[in-house]
N, C-alpha and C positions, 0 to 999 in steps of 0.2 A: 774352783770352789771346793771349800773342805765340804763333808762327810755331817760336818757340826753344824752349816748353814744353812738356817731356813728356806725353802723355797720361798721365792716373793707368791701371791696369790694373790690373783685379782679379787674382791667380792664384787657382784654387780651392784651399781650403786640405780638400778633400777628394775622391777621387775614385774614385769606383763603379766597380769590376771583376771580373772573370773570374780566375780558376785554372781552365785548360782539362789537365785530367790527360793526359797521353801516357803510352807505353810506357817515353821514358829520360827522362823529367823534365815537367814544366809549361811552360805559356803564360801570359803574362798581356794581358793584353785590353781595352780598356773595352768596359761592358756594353754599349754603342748597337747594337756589333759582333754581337752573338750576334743571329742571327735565330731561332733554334729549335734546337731538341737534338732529335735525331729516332730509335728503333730503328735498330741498325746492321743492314742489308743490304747485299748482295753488288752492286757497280756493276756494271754492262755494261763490258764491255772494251774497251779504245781498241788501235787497230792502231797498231804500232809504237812506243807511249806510252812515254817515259821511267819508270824504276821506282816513281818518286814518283806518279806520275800513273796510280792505280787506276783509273780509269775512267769511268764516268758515270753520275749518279740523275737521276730527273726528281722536279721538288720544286716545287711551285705553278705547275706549266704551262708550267717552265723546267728545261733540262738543265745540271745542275752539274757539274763536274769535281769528282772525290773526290781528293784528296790525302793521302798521307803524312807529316806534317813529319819523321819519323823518319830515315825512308830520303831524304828530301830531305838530312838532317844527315849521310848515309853510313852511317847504322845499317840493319841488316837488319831486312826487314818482319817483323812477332811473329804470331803464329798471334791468331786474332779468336775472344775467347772472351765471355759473359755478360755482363761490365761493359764492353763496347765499347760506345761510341756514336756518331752524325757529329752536328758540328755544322755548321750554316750560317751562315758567318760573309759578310756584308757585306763589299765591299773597299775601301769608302771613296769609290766613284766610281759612283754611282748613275745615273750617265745614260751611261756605259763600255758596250762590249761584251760586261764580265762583272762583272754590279753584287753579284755571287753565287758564291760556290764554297761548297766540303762537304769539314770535314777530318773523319779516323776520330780519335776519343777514345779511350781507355781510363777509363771512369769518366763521372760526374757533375762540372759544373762546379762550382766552387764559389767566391761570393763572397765579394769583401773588399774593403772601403775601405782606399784607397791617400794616405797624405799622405807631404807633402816628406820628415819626418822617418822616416819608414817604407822610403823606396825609396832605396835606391843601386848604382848603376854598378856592375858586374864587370870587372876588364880580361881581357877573354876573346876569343878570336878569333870572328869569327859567320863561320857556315857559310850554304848557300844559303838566302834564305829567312828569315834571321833580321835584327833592325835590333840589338838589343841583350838582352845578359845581364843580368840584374840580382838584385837581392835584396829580397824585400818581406817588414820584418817577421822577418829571419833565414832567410826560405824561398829558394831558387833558384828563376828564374824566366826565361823568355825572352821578349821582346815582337820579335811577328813585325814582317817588313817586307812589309804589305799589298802596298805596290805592285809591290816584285817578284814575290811570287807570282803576283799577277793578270798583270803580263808572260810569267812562265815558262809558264801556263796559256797567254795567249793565243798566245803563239810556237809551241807545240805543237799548236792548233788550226788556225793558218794554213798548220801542213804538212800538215794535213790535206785 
């Protein structure tokens, strides 16, 4: 094989995901990301912590920061009722400062396989915290931007 030829590349022509329910809409996810769906409890409060940033749980011998995405998007925090849950989402950077954080749910995740034909772009503005809008399947959807969150978290802990 020359130097000039492309490697062949698989893409998957299917891919295992998450619908993380919120208060003004869904997340979507791949499942690697979901560590645990845990009873929602009330975090320990951070001093001075930006809105989005409820506070903190200890979750396998590590302290998570609790997140908002809601109020991260400008929406007002909703009262935490029954169907609330956190989940512990991975951030993609396992050997990071913060290989873990904890967003609050409303609901049960729920999965779907994702193909090419299934997912398309929304031209939507993303707000903090988000990489893109999309649609899977006719549903609205938003797929986070790990990396900034786990930035906006760490930025906020180094004021600490």
């Amino acid at each position: 094989m020359s130097g000039t030829e492309a490697l062949s590349l698989e893409m998957p022509q299917e891919v295992s995901s998450l619908l993380l329910p919120l208060a003004d809409g869904q997340l979507l996810v791949p499942v690697d990301i979901l560590s645990e769906v845990i009873a929602l409890q009330a975090p320990v409060s951070a001093y001075d912590a930006p809105d989005w940033y409820l506070g903190e749980i200890n979750w396998r011998e590590q302290r998570l920061p609790v997140l908002s995405f809601e109020v991260m998007r400008g929406q007002s925090l909703s009262s935490m009722d029954d169907s609330g849950r956190i989940a512990v989402l991975a951030t993609g950077n396992p050997s990071g400062r913060l290989p873990f954080f904890a967003m609050v749910l409303r609901g049960t995740p729920r999965l779907v396989r994702v193909t090419p034909d299934q997912l398309a772009g929304r031209n939507h503005p993303c707000a903090m915290g988000e990489l893109m809008h999309v649609s899977v399947a006719g549903e609205e959807a938003v797929i986070p931007d790990f990396s900034a969150l786990e930035r906006a978290c760490l930025e906020y802990r180094k004021r600490q």
